[in-house]
MIRONU-169934 format. One record per residue: residue in three letters; y, z, x of N, C-alpha, C in turn. Coordinates in steps of 0.001 Angstrom, whole numbers, plus 500000, padded with zeros to 6 digits. Layout:
<sites>
site res: Ala, nv: Y, nw: Z, nu: X, cav: Y, caw: Z, cau: X, cv: Y, cw: Z, cu: X
...
</sites>
This chain:
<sites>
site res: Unk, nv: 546239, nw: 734565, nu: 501061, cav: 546789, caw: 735730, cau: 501732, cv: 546498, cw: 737012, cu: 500955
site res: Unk, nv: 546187, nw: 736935, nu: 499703, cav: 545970, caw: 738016, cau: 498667, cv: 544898, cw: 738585, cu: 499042
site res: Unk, nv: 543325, nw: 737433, nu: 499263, cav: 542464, caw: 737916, cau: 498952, cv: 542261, cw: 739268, cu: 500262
site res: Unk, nv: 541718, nw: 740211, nu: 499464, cav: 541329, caw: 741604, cau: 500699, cv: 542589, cw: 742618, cu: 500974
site res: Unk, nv: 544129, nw: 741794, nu: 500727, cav: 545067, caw: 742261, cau: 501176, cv: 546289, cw: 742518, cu: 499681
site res: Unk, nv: 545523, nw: 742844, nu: 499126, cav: 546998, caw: 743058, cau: 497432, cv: 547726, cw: 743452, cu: 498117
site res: Unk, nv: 547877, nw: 744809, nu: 498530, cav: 549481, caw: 745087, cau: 498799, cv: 550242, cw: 745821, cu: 499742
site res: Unk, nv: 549755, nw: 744843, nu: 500883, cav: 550184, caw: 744946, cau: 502347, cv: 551124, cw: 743752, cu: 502419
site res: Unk, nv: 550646, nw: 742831, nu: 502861, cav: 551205, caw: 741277, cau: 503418, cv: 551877, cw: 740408, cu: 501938
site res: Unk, nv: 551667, nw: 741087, nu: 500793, cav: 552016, caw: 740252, cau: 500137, cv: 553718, cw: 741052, cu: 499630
site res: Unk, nv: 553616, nw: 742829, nu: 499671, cav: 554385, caw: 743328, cau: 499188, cv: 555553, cw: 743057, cu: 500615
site res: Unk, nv: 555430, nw: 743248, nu: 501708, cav: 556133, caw: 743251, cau: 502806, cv: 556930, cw: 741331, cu: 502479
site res: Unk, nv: 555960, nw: 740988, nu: 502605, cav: 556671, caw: 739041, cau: 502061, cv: 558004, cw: 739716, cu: 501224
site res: Unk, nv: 557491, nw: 740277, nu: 499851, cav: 558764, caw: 740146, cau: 499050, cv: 559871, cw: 740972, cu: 499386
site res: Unk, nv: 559675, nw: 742224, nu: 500111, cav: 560716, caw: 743098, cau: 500636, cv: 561492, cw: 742488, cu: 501919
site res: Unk, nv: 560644, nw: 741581, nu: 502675, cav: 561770, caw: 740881, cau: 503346, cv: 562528, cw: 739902, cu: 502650
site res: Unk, nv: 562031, nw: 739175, nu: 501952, cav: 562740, caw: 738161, cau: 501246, cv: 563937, cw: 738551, cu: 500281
site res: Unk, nv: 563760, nw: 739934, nu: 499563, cav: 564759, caw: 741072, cau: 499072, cv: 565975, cw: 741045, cu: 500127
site res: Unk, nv: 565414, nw: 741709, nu: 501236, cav: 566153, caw: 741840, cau: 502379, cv: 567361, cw: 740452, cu: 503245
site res: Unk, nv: 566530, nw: 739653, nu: 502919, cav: 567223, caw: 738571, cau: 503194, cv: 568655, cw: 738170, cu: 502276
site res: Unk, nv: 567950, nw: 737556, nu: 500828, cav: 568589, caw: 737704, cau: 499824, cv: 570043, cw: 738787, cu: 500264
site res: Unk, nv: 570050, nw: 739665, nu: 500453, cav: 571103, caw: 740677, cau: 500201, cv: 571773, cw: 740165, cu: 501187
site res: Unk, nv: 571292, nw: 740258, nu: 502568, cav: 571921, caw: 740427, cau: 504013, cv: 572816, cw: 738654, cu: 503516
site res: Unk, nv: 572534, nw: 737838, nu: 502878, cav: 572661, caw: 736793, cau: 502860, cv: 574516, cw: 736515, cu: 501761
site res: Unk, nv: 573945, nw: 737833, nu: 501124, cav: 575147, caw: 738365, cau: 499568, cv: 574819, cw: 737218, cu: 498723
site res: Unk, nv: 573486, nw: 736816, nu: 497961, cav: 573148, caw: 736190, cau: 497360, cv: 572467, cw: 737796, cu: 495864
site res: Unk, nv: 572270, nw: 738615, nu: 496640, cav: 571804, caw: 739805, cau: 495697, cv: 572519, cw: 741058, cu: 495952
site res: Unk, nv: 572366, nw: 741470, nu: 495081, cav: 573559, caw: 743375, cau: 495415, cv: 572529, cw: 743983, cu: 495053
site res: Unk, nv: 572276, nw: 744481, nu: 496181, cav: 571013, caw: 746267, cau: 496179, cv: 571287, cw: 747250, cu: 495648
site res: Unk, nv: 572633, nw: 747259, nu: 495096, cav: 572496, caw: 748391, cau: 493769, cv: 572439, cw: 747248, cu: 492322
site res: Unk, nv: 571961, nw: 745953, nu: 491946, cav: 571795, caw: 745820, cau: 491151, cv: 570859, cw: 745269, cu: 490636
site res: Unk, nv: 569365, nw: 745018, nu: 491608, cav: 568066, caw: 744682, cau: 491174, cv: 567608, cw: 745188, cu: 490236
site res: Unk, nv: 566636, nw: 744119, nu: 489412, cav: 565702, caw: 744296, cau: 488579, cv: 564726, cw: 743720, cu: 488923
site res: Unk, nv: 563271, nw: 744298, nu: 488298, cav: 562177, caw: 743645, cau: 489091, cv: 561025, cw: 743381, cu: 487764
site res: Unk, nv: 560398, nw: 742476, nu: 487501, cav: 559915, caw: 741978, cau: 486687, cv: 558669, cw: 741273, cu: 487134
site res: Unk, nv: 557677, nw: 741521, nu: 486639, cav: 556391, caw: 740637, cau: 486976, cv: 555148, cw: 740679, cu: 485984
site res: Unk, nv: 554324, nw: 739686, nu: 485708, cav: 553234, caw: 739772, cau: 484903, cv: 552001, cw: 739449, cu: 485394
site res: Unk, nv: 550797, nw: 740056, nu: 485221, cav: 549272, caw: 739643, cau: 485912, cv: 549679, cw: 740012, cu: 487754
site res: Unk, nv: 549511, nw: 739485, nu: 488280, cav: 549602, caw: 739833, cau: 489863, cv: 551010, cw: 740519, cu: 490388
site res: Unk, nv: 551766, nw: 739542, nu: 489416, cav: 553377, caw: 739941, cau: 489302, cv: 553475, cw: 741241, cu: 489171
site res: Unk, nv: 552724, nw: 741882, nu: 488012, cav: 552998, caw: 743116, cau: 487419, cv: 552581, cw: 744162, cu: 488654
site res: Unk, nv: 551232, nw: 743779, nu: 489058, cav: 550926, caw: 744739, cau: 489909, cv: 551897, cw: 744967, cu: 490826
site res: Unk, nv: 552616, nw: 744020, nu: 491348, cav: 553509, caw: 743701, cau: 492530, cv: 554608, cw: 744448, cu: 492050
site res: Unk, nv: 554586, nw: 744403, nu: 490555, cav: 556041, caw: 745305, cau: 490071, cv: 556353, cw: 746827, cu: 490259
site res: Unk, nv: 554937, nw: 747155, nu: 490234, cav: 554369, caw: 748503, cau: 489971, cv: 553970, cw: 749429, cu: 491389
site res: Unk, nv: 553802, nw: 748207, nu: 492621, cav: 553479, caw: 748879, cau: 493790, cv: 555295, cw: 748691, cu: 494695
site res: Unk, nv: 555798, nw: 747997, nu: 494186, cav: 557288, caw: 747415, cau: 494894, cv: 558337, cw: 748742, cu: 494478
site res: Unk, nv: 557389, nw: 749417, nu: 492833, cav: 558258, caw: 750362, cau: 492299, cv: 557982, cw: 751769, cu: 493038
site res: Unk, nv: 556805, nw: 751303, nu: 493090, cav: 556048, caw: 752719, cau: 494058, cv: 556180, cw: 753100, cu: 495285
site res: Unk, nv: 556554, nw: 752007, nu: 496095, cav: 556412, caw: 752614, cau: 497955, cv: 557583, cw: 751772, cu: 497995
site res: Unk, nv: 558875, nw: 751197, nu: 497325, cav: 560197, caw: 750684, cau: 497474, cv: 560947, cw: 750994, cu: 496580
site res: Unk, nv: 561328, nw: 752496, nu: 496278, cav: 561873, caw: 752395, cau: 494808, cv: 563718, cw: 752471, cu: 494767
site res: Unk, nv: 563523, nw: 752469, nu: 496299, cav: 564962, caw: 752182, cau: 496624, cv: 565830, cw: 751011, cu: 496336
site res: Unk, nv: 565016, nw: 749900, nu: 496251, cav: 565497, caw: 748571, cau: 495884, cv: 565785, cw: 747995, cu: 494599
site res: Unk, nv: 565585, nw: 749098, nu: 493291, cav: 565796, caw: 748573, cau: 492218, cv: 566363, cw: 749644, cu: 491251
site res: Unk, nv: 566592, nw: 748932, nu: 490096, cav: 567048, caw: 749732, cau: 489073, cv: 566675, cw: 750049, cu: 488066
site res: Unk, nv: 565652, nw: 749145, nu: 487446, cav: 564826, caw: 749339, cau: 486316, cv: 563863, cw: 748105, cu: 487216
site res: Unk, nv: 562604, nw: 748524, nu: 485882, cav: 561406, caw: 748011, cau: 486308, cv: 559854, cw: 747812, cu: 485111
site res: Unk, nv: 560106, nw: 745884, nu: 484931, cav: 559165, caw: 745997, cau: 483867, cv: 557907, cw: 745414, cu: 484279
site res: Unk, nv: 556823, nw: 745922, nu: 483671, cav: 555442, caw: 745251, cau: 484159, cv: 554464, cw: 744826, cu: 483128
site res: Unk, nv: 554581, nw: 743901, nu: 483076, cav: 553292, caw: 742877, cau: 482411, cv: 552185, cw: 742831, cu: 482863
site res: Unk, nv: 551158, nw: 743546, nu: 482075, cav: 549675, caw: 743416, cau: 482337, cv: 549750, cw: 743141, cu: 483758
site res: Unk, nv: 550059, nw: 744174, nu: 484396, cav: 549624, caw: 744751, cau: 485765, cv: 548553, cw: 745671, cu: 486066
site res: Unk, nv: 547806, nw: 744982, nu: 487325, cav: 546847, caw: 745948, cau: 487392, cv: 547518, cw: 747318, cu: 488072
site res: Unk, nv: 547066, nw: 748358, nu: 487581, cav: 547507, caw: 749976, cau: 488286, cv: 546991, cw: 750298, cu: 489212
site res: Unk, nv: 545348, nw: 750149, nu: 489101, cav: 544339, caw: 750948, cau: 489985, cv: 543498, cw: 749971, cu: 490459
site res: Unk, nv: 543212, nw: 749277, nu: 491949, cav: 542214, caw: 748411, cau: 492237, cv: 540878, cw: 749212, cu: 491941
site res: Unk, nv: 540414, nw: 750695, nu: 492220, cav: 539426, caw: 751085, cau: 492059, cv: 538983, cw: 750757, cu: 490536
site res: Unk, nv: 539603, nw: 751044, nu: 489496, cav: 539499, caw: 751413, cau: 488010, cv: 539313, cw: 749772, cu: 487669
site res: Unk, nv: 540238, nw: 748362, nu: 488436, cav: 540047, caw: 747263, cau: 488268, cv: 538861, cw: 746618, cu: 488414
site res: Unk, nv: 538523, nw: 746803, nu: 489609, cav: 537285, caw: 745916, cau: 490152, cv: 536117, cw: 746553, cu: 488718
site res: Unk, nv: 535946, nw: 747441, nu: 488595, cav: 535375, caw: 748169, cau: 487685, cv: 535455, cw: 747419, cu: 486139
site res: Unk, nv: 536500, nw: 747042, nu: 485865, cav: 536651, caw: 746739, cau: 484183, cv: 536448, cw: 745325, cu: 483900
site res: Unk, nv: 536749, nw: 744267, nu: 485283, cav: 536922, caw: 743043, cau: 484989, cv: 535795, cw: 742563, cu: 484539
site res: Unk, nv: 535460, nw: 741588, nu: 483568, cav: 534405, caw: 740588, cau: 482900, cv: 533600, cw: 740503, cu: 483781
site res: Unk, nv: 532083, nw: 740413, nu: 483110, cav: 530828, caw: 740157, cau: 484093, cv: 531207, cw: 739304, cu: 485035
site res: Unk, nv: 531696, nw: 737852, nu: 484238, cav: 531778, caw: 736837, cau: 485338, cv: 532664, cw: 736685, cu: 486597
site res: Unk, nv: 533720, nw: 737878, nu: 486836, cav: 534516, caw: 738060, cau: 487265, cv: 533438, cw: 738936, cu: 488752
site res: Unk, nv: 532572, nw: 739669, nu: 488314, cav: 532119, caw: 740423, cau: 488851, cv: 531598, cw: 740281, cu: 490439
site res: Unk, nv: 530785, nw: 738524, nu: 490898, cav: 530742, caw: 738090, cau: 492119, cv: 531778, cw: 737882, cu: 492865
site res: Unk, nv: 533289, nw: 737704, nu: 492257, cav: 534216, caw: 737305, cau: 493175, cv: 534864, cw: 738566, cu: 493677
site res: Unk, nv: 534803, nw: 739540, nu: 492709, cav: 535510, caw: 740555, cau: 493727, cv: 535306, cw: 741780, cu: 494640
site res: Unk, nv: 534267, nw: 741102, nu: 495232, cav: 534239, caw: 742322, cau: 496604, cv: 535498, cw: 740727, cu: 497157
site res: Unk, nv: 535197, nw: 739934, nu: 497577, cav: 536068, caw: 738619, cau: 498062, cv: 537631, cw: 739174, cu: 497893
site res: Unk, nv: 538055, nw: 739053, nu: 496769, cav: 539397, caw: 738771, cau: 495845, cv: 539672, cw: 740160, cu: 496321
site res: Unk, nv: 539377, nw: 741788, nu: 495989, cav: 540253, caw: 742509, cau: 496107, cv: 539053, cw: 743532, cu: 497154
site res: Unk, nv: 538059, nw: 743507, nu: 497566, cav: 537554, caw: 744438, cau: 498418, cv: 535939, cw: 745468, cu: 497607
site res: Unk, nv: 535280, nw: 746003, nu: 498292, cav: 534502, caw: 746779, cau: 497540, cv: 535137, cw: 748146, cu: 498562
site res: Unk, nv: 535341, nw: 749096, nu: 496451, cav: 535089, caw: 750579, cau: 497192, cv: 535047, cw: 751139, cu: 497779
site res: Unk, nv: 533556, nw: 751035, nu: 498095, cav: 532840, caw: 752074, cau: 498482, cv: 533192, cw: 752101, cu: 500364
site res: Unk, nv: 533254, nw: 750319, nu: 500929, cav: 533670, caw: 750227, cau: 502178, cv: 535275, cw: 750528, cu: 502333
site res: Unk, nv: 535638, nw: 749745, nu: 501525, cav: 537397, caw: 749530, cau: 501653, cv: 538131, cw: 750720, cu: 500734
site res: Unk, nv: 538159, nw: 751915, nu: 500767, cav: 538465, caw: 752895, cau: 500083, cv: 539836, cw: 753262, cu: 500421
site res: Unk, nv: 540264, nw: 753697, nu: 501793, cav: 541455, caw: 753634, cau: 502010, cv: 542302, cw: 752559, cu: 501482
site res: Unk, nv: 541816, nw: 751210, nu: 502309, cav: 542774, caw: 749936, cau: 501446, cv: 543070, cw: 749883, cu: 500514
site res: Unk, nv: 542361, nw: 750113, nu: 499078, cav: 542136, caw: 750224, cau: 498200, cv: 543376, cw: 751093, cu: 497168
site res: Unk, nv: 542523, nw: 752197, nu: 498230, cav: 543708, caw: 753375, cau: 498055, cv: 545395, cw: 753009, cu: 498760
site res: Unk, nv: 545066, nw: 752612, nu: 499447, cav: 546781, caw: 752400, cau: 499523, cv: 546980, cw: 751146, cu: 498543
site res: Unk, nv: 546394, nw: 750078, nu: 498232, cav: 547465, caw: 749232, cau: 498060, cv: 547044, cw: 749071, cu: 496112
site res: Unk, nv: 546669, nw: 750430, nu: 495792, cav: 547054, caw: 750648, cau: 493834, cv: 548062, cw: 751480, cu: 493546
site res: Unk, nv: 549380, nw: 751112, nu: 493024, cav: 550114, caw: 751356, cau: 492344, cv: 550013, cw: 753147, cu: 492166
site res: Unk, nv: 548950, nw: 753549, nu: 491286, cav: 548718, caw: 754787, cau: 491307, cv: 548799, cw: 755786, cu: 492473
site res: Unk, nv: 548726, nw: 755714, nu: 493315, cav: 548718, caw: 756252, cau: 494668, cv: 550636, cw: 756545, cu: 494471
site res: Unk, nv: 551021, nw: 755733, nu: 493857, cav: 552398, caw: 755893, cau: 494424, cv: 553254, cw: 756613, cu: 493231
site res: Unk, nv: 552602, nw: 756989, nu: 492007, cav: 553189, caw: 757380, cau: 491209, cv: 554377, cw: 758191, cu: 491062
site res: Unk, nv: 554237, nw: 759202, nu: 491706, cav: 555680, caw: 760226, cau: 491962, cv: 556852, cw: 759651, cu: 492670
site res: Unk, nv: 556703, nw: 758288, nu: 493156, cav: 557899, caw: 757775, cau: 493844, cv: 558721, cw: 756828, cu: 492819
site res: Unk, nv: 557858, nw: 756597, nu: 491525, cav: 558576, caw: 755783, cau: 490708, cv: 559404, cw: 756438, cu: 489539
site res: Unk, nv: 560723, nw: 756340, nu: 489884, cav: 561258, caw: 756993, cau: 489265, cv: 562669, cw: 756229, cu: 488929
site res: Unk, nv: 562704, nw: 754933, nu: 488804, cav: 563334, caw: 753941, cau: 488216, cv: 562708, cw: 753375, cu: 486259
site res: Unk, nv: 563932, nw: 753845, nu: 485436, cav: 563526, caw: 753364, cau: 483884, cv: 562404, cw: 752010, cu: 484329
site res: Unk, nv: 561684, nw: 752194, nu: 483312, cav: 560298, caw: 751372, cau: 483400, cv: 559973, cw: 751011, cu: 482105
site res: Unk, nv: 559394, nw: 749650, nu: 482083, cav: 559253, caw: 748504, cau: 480576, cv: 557676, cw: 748506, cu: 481059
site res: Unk, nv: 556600, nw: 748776, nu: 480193, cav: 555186, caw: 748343, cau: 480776, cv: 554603, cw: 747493, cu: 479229
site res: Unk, nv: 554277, nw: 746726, nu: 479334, cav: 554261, caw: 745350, cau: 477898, cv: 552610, cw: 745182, cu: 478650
site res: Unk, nv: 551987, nw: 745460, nu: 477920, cav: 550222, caw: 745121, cau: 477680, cv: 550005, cw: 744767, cu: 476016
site res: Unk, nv: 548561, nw: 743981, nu: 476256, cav: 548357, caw: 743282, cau: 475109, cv: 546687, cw: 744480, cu: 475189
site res: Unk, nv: 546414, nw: 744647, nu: 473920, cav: 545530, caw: 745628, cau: 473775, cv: 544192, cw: 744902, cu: 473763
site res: Unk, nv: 543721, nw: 743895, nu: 473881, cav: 542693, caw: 743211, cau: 473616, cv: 542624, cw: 742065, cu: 474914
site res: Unk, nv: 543390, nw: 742770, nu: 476478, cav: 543599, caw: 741813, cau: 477508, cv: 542185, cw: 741877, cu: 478447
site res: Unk, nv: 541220, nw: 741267, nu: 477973, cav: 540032, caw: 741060, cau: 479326, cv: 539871, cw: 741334, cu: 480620
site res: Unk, nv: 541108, nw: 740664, nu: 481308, cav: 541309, caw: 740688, cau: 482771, cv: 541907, cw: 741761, cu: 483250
site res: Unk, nv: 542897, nw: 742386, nu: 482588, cav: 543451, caw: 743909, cau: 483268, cv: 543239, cw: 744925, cu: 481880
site res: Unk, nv: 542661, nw: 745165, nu: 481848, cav: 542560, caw: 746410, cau: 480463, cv: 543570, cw: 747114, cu: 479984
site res: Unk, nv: 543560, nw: 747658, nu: 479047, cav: 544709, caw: 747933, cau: 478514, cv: 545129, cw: 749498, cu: 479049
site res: Unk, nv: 543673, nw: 750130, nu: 479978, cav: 543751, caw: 751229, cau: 480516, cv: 544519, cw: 751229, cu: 481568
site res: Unk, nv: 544023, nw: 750255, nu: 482520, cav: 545264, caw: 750076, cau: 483406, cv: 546392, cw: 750103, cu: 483721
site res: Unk, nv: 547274, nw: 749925, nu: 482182, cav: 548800, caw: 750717, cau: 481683, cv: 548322, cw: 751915, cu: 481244
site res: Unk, nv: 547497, nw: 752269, nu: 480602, cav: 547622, caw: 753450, cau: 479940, cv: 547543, cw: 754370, cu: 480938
site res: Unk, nv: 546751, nw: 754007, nu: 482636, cav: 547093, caw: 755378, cau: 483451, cv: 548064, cw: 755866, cu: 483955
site res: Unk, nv: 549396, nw: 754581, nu: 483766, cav: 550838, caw: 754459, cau: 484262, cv: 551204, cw: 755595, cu: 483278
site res: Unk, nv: 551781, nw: 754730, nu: 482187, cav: 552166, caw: 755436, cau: 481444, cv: 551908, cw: 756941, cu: 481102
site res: Unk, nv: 550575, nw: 756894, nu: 481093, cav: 550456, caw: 758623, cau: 480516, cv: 551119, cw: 759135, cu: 481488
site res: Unk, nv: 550794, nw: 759041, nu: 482514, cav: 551155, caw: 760142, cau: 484170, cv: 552643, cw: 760221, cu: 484078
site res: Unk, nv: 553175, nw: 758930, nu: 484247, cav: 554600, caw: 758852, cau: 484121, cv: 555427, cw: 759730, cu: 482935
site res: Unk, nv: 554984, nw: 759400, nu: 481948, cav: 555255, caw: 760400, cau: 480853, cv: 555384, cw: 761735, cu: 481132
site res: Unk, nv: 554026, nw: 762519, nu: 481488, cav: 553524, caw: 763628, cau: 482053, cv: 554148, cw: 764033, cu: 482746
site res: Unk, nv: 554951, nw: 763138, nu: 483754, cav: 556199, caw: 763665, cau: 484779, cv: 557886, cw: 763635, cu: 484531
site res: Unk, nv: 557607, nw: 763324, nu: 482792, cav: 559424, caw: 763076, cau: 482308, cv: 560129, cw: 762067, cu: 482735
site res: Unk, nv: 558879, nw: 761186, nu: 483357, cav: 559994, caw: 760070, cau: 483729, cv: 560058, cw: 758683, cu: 482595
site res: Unk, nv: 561126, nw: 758101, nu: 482500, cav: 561599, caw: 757153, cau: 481782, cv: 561064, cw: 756131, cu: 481145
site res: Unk, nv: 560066, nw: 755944, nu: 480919, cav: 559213, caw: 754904, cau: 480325, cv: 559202, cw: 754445, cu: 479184
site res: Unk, nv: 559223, nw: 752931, nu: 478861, cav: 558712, caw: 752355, cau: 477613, cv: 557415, cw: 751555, cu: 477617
site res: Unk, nv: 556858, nw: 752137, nu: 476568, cav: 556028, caw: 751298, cau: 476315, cv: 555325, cw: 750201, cu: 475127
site res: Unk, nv: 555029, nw: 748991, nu: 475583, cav: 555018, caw: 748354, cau: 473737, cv: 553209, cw: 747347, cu: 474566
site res: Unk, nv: 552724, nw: 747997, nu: 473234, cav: 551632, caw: 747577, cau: 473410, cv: 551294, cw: 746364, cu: 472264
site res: Unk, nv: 550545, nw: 745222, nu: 472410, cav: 550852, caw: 744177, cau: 471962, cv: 549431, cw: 743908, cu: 471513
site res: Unk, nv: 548687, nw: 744242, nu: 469970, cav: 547731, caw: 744995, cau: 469492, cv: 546682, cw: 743443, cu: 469089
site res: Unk, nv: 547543, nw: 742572, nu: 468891, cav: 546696, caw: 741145, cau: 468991, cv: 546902, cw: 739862, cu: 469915
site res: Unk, nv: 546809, nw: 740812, nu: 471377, cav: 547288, caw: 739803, cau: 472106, cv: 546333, cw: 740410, cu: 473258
site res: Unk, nv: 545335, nw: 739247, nu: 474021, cav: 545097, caw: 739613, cau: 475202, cv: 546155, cw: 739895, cu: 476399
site res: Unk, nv: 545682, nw: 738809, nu: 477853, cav: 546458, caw: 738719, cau: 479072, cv: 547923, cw: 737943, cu: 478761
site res: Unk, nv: 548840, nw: 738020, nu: 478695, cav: 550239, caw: 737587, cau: 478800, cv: 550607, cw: 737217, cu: 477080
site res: Unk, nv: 551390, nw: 736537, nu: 476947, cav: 551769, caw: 736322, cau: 475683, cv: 551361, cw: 735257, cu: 475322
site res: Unk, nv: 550550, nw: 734811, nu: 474171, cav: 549754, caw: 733270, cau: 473370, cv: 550205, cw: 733265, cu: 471918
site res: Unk, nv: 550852, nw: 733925, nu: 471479, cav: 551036, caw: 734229, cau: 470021, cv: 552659, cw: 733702, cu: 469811
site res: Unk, nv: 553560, nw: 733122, nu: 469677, cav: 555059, caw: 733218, cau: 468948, cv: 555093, cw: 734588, cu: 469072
site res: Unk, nv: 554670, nw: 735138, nu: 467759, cav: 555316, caw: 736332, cau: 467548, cv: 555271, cw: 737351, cu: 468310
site res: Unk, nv: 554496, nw: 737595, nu: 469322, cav: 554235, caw: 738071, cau: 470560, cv: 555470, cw: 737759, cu: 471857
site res: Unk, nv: 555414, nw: 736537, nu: 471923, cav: 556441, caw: 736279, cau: 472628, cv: 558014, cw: 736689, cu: 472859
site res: Unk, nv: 558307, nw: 736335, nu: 471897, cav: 559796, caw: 736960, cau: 470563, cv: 559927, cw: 738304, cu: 470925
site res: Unk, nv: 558705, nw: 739295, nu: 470559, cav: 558624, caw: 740644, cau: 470688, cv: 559011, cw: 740736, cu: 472019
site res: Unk, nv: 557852, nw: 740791, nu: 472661, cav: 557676, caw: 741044, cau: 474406, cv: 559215, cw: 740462, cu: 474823
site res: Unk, nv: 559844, nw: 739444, nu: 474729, cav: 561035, caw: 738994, cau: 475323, cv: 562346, cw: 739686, cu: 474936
site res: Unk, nv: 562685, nw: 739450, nu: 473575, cav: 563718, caw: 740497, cau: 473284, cv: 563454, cw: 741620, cu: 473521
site res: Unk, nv: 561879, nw: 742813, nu: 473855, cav: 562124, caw: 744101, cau: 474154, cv: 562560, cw: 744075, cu: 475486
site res: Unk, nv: 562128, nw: 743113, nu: 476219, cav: 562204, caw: 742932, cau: 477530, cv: 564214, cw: 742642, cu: 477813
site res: Unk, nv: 564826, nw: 741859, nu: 477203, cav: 566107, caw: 741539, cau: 476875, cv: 566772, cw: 743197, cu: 476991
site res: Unk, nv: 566317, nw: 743761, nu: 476023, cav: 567108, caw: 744964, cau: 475433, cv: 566719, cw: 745762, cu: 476503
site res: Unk, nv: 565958, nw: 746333, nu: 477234, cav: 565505, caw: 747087, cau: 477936, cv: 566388, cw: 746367, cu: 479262
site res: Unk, nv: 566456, nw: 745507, nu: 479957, cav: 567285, caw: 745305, cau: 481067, cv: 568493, cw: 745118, cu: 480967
site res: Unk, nv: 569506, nw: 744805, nu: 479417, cav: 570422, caw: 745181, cau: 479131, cv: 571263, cw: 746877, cu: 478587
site res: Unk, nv: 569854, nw: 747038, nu: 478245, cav: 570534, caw: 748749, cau: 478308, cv: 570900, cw: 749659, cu: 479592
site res: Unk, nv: 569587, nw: 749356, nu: 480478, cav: 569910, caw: 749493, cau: 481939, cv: 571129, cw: 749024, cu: 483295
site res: Unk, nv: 571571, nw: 747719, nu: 482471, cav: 572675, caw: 747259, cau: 483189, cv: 573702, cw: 748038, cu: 482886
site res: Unk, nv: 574060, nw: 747873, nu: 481390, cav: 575215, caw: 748523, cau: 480728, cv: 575042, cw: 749960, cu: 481344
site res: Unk, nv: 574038, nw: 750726, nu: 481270, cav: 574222, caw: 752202, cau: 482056, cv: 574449, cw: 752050, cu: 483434
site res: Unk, nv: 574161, nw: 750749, nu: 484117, cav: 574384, caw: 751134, cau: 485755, cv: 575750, cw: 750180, cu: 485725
site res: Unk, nv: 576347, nw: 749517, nu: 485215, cav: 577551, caw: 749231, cau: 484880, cv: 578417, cw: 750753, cu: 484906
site res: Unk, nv: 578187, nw: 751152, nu: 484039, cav: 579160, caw: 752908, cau: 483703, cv: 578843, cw: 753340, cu: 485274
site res: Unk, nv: 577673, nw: 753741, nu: 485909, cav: 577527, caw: 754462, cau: 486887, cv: 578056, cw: 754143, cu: 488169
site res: Unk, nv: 578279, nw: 752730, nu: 488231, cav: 579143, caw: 752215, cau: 489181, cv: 580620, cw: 752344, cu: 489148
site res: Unk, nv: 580863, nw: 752188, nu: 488222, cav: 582287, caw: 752698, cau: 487770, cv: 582647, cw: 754251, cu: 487991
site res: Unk, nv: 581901, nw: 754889, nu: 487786, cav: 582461, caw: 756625, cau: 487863, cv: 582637, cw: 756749, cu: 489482
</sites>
């Protein structure tokens, strides 16, 4: 369902299933968090972007940002599968354009965790870095921890440990503040 379609049919799947969840009182819509890594992340980053109503904080693991800037960086061998996997350019430009994260930047404006490994093959480490800078650039809330001997996701212990407890502390600081804010 992915391939051609990142983030149409796949983002709508999880916003109904959100939707459900709640209507169901299995989730409280003022107290989501949204978390994802590799496809996840992207999903974190476009769910934060064109749904930012549905959450409260928001962390992303080696997510891709930009399909244009992606198709572009991935490994030679990577290189035949993706006109397939995510579209070419030059035809699919709109698609493209709607369904990267970047497009949606000014709508994300939920505290944000972005955890990249600086030496990650498959999504570059630029791919956060266009989040982040912009986001920055606009005063909005961001952390960032870049993970300097670690490719795609976490392979290291000490990597792990890191990435998890920042990840810990960062959705507990956010609770505890939307804890207070619910209360006032």
């Amino acid at each position: 369902m992915v391939e051609q379609d990142w983030g149409d049919g796949p983002r709508l799947d999880m916003t109904a299933g959100i939707d459900w969840l709640i209507d169901q009182k299995l989730a409280d819509r003022e107290k989501l968090f949204l978390m994802g890594g590799s496809y996840g992340g992207y999903m974190s980053l476009l769910l934060h972007g064109r749904h930012p109503e549905y959450f409260r904080a928001v962390v992303d693991i080696c997510g891709v940002s930009n399909l244009f800037s992606f198709v572009e960086s991935v490994p030679d061998f990577w290189q035949p599968m993706m006109e397939k996997w995510v579209g070419k350019p030059e035809r699919d430009y709109e698609k493209l354009k709607a369904d990267s994260p970047v497009t949606y930047l000014e709508n994300m404006t939920q505290p944000m965790l972005i955890i990249q490994g600086a030496n990650d093959p498959r999504v570059v480490k630029e791919e956060s870095d266009q989040v982040v800078d912009r986001l920055k650039a606009m005063g909005r809330n961001i952390e960032y921890l870049v993970l300097e001997n670690e490719g795609h996701g976490f392979s290291k212990r000490e990597n792990k440990i890191k990435a998890y407890h920042k990840i810990f502390e960062f959705f507990e600081s956010n609770r505890l503040y939307l804890a207070a804010q619910l209360e006032e």
